[in-house]
C-alpha positions in Angstrom: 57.8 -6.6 4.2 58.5 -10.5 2.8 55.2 -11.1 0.6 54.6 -14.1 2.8 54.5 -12.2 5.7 51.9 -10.1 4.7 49.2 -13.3 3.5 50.2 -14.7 7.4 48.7 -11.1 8.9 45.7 -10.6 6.7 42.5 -10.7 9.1 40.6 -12.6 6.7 43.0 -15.8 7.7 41.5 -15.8 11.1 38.0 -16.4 10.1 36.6 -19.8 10.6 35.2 -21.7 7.4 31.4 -21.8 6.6 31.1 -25.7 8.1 32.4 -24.3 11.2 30.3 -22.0 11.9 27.1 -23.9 10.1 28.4 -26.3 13.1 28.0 -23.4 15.9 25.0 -22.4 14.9 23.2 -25.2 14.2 20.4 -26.6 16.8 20.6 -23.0 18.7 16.9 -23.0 16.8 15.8 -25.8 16.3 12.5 -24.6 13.8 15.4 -23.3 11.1 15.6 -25.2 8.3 19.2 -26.0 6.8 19.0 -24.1 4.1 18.5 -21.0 6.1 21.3 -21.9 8.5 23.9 -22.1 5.4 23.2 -18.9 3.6 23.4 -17.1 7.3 26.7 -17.9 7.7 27.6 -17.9 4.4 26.3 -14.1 4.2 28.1 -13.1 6.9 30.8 -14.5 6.3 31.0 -12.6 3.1 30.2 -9.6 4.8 33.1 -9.8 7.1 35.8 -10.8 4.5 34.6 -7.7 2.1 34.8 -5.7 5.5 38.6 -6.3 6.5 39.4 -6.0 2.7 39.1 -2.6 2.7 41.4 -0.1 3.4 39.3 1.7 5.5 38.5 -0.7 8.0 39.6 -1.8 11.2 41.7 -4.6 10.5 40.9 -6.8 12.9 38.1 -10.1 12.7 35.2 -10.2 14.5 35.2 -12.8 17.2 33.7 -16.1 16.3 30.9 -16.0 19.1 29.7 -12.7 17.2 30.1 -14.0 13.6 27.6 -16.9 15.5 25.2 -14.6 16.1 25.1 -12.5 13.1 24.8 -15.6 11.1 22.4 -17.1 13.4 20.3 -13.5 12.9 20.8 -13.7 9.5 19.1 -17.2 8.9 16.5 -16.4 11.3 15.4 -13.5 8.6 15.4 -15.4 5.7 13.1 -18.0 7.4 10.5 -15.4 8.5 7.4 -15.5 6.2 7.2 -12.3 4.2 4.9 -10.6 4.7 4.1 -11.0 8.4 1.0 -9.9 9.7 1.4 -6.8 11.7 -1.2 -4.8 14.0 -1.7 -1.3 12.5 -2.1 0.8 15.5 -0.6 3.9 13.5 -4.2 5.5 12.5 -3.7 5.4 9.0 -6.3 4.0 7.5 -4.7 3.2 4.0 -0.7 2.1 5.1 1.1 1.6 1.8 4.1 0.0 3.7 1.6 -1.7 5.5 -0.7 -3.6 2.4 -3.0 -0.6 2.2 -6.7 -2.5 2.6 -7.0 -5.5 4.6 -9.6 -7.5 2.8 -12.7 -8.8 4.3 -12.9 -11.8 5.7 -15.4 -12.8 3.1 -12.8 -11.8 0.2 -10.3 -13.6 1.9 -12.4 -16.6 2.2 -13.3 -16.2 -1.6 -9.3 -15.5 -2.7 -8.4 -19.2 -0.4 -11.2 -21.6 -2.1 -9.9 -20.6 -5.8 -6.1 -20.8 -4.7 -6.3 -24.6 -3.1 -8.8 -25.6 -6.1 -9.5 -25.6 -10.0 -11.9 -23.0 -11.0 -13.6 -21.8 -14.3 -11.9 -18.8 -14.5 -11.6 -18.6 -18.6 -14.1 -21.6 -19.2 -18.2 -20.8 -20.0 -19.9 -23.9 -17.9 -22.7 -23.3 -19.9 -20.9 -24.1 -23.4 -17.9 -25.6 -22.1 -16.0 -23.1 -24.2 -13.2 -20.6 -23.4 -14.8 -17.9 -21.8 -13.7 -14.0 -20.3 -12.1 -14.1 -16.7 -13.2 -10.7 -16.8 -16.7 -10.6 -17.3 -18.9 -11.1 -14.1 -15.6 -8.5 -12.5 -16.9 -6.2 -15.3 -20.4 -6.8 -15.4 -20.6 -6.1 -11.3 -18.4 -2.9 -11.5 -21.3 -1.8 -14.7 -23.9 -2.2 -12.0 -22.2 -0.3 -10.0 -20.7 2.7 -11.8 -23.8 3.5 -14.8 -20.6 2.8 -17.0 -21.1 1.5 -20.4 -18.0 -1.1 -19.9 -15.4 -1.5 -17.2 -12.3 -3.3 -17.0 -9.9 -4.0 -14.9 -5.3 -4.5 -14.3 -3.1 -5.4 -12.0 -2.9 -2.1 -10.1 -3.3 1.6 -11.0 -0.5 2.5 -12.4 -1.0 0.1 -15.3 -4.4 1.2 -15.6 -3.4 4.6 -16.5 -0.7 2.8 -18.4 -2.9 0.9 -20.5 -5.7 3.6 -21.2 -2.6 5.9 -22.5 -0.8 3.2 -24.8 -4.2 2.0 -26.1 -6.1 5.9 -26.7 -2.8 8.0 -27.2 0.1 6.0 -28.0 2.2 8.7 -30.1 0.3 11.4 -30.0 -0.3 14.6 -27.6 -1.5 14.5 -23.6 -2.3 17.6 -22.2 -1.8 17.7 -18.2 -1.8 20.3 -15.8 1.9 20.8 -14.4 0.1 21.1 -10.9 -0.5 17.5 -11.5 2.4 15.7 -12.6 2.6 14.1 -8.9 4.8 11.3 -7.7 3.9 8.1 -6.3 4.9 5.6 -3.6 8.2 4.5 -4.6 9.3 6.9 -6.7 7.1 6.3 -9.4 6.3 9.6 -11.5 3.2 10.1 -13.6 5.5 11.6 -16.9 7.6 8.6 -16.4 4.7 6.4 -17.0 3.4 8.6 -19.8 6.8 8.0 -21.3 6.8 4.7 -21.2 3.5 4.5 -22.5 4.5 5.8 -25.7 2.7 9.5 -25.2 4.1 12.7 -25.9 3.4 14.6 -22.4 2.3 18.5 -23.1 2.2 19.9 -19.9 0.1 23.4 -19.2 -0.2 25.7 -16.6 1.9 26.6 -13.5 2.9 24.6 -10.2 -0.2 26.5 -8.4 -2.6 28.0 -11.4 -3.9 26.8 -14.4 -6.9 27.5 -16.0 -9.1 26.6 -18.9 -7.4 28.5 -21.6 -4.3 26.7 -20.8 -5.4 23.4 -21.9 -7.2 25.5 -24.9 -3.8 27.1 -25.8 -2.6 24.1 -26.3 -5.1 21.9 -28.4 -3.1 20.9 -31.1 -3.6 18.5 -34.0 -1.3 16.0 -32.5 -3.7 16.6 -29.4 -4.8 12.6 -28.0 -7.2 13.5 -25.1 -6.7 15.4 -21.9 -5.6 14.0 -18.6 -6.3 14.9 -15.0 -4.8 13.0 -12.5 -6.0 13.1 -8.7 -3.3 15.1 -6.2 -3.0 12.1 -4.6 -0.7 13.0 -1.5 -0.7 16.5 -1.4 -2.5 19.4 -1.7 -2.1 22.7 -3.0 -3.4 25.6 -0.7 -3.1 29.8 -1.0 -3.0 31.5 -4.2 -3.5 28.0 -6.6 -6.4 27.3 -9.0 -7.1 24.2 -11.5 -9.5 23.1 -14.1 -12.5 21.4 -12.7 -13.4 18.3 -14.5 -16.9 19.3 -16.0 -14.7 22.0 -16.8 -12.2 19.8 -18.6 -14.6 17.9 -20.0 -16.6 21.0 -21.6 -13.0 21.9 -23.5 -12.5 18.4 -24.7 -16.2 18.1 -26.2 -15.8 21.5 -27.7 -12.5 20.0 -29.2 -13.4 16.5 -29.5 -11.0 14.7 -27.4 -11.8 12.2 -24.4 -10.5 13.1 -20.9 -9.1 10.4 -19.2 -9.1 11.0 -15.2 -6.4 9.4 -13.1 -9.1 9.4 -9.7 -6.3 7.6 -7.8 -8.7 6.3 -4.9 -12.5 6.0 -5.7 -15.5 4.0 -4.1 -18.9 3.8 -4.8 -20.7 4.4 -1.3 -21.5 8.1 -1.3 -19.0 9.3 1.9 -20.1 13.5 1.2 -23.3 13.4 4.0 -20.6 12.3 6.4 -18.1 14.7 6.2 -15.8 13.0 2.9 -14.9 14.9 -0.2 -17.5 14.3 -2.9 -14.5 13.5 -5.3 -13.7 9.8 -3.7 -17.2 8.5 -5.1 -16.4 7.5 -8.5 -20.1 7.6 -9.7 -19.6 11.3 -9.7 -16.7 11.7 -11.7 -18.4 9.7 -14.6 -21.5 11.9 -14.1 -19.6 14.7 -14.7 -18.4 13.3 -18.3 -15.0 11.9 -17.8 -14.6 9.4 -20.7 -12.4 7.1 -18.8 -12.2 6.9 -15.4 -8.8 4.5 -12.9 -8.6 3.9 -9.7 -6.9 1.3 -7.2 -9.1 -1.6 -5.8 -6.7 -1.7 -2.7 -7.6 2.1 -1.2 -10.6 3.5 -0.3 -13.0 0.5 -2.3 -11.4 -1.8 0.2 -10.5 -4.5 -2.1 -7.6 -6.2 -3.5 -4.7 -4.8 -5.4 -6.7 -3.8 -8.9 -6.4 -1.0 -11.7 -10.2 -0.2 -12.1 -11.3 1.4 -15.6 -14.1 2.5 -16.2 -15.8 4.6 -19.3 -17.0 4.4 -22.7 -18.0 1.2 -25.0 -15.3 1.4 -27.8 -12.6 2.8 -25.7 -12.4 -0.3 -22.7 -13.1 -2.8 -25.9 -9.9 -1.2 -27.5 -8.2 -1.7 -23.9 -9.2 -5.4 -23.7 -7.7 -5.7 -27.3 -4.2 -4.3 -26.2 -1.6 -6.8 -26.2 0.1 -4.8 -23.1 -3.4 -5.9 -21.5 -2.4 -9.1 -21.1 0.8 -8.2 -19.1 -1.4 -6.4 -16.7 -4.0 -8.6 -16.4 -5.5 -10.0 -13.0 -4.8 -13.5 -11.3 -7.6 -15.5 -10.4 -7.0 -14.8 -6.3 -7.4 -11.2 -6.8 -10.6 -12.0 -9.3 -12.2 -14.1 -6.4 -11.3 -11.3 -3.8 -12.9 -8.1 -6.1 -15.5 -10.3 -7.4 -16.4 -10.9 -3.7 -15.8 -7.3 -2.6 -18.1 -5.9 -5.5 -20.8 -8.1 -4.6 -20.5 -6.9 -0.5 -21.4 -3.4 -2.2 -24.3 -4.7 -4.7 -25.7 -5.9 -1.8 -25.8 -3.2 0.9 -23.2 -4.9 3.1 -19.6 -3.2 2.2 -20.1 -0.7 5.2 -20.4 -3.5 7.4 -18.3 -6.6 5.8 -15.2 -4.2 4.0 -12.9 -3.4 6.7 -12.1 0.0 5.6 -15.3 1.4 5.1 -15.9 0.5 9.0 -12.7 2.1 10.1 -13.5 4.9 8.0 -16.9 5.4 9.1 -16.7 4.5 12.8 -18.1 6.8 15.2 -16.2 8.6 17.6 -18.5 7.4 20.8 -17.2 3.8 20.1 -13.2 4.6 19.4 -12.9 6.5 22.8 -14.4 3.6 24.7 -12.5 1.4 22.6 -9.2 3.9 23.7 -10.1 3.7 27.0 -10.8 0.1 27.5 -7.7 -0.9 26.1 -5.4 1.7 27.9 -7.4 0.3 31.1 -6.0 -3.5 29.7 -2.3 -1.9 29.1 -2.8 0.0 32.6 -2.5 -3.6 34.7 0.7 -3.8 33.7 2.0 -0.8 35.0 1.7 -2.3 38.8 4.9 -4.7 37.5 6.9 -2.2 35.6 8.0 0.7 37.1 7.8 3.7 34.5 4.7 3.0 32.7 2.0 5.5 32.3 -0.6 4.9 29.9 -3.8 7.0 29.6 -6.3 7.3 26.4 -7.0 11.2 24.4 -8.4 12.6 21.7 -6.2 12.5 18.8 -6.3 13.5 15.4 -5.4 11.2 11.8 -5.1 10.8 8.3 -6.9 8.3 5.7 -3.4 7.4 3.9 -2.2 5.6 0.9 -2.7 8.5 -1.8 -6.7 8.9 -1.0 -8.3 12.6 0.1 -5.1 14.3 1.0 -5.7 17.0 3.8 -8.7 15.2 4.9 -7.9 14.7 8.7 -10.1 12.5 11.0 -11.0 12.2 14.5 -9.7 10.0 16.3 -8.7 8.3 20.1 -5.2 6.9 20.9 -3.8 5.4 24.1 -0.5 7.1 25.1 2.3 4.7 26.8 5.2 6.2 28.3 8.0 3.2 29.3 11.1 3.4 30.8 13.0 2.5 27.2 11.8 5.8 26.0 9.3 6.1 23.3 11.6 5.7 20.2 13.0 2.4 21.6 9.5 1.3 22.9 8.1 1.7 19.1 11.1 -0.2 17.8 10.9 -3.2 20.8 6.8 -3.3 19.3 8.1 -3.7 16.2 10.5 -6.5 16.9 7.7 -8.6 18.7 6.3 -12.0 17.8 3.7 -10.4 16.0 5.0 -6.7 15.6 2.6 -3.7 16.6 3.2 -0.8 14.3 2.6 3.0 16.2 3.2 6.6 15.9 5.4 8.0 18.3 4.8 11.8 19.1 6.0 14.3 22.2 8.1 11.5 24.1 4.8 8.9 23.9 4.1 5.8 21.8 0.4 6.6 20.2 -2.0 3.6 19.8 -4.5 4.5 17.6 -7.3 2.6 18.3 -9.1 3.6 14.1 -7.2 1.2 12.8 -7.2 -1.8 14.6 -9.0 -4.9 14.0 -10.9 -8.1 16.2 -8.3 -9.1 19.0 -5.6 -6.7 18.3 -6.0 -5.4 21.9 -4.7 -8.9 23.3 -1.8 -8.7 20.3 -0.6 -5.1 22.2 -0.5 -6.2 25.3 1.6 -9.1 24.5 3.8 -7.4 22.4 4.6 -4.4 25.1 5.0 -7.4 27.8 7.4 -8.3 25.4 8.9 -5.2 24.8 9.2 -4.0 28.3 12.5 -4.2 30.3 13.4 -7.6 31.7 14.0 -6.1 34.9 10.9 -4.1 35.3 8.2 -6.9 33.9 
């Protein structure tokens, strides 16, 4: 074939330049801005040319009223605000993909004044000198906790990061294999170990390990000893592990601090109604873990936060780590914690810190709540032909890493549509504001734990949206 020939026939020839289809698009939305409108088309147009370049692929363009609404699509997601605000109607308390703990409205409040004004957040008004960002954070959690010092990071992995690289850079950490867990996103407790500059020694099996493991091997190189919190599974059947007081006994007999990677922690006492004793942090430190981590975004219903707390010299030789200063806080999520801390000071964090109420709602309330909305989603059911919606009993988990096997009680409201549920749960998610569900047994679940003020009225406009335009 004559060279020339072939440039003439390639696909890519019969694509229309980026102006033109900038041009097309443009005005279709009239809230887009420019910018957004250029790299749509400019994205797809990419796209497309890598596409017929291959060998594999069909070689033939798309048309240009398609190319127009792929770009159009295309700058319509990079103009969305990230992230939207979402209903959580899954049940699950703690959503990692969903932002874990929505603050209080208080904390919010708190985290808006310091971000749209100055504020002494390293200045002492009294002096008029530098002062600590830290210190009314650290002097609240104190108050809280019966610790001799506290401190706190950006979240809690590089709490256990920093307490590692400032107490046991090059040296020994003996962990239980049972206990080398991964995190969201792939993140792996020896990893960050590694990169704290430890030298992991792990002990035990996948299921067993017991105190003479960790006694076996003590070492001279031996830093401390480290239990970390199972913090999305659970190990059930023929398993044992060392108990803290019973770690704690071997690393007093030996010497060495035990650090304790709690994962999730609060300091209302949840045991009395029904919660593992382990999630209130007070009781870890009474049991005589020397340093104690948790997140501020799980179960203490605050802000993102690595929380440390423990002995005198050992958060004063944190504070002093350079690699502290990497971690450190912002002044939104200092106004937020400060605030949250403060709700719990003063008696109000089961009433003010929305997780603690979803948490500790009772169940009289969620079934009338179940049933008064499925009796709201119900009207629409005389205009679309296929719905059935009807409230039950249902059953939950508390989520993002915190009391694995714990499961609540709980009410959702069932809606079966004429999409089917799969494509129901996908139209919620696609609606002005998206409605995030579970979908179980042919049925979208709306569980009604985890919703907050007015979310009924969001559903209902998002399945209006998401119903059939020929059945609305």
């Amino acid at each position: 074939m004559n060279p020339s020939d072939q440039v003439k026939s390639d696909p890519r020839r019969a694509l229309p330049s980026a102006d033109r289809l900038i041009d097309a698009i443009t005005g279709v939305n009239p809230s887009l801005p420019r910018w957004c409108l250029v790299e749509g088309a400019r994205e797809v147009l990419a796209i497309e040319r890598e596409r017929l370049g291959s060998q594999e692929a069909p070689r033939e363009a798309l048309t240009h009223g398609a190319l127009a609404g792929r770009a159009l699509s295309a700058a319509e997601a990079l103009a969305r605000p990230r992230p939207v605000s979402v209903v959580n109607a899954t049940g699950i308390v703690l959503h990692t993909n969903l932002g874990r703990a929505p603050l209080a409205a208080g904390a919010a409040g708190a985290m808006a004044q310091v971000a749209s004004s100055y504020g002494d957040l390293e200045l002492d008004l009294r002096s008029g000198r530098r002062g600590e960002r830290l210190s009314a954070i650290a002097r609240k959690l104190e108050l809280l906790s019966g610790a001799e010092a506290a401190y706190a990071v950006n979240n809690n992995a590089g709490a256990l990061f920093l307490a590692l690289n400032t107490l046991a850079r090059g040296r020994e950490v003996i962990v239980s294999r049972g206990e080398l867990v991964e995190i969201g996103g792939s993140f792996r407790v020896p990893d960050i170990m590694e990169r704290a500059g430890v030298r992991l020694v792990e002990v035990g099996t996948t299921n067993r390990t017991h105190p003479e493991d960790f006694e076996r091997a003590i070492g001279p190189e031996t830093a401390l000893l480290l239990k970390v919190h199972s913090s999305n599974f659970e190990i059930r059947g023929f398993a044992a592990d060392v108990s803290l007081p019973a770690l704690v006994e071997i690393g007093r007999a030996h010497r060495l601090p035990v650090v304790e990677d709690l994962g999730s922690g609060t300091f209302v006492d949840l045991s009395a109604r029904g919660f593992p004793s382990e999630a209130d942090v007070r009781t870890r430190l009474a049991a005589g873990a020397d340093v104690v981590c948790f997140s501020g975004d799980k179960l203490l219903g605050g802000p993102q936060a690595g929380i440390l707390l423990g002995g005198r010299e050992s958060l004063a030789a944190m504070r002093r780590n350079p690699v502290a200063r990497a971690l450190r806080l912002d002044k939104l999520s200092i106004a937020a914690l400060d605030w949250t801390l403060a709700a719990y000071l003063d008696g109000r964090a089961e009433r003010e810190v929305p997780v603690l109420r979803q948490l500790l709602v009772e169940g009289a309330a969620l079934e009338q709540r179940a049933r008064g909305l499925a009796e709201r989603l119900g009207k629409l059911a005389t205009a679309a032909t296929g719905l059935e919606v009807s409230a039950a009993a249902d059953r939950t988990f508390v989520g993002g890493g915190s009391l694995p096997g714990l499961e609540l009680d709980t009410w959702v409201v069932r809606v079966r549509a004429t999409p089917g549920a799969e494509e129901l749960a996908k139209r919620l998610r696609r609606a002005s504001i998206p409605v995030l569900a579970r979908v179980r047994d042919g049925a979208v679940l709306l569980d009604v734990r985890t919703l907050l003020a007015d979310d009924e009225a969001r559903i209902e406009a998002a399945l209006g949206e998401a119903l059939p335009i020929g059945v609305r």
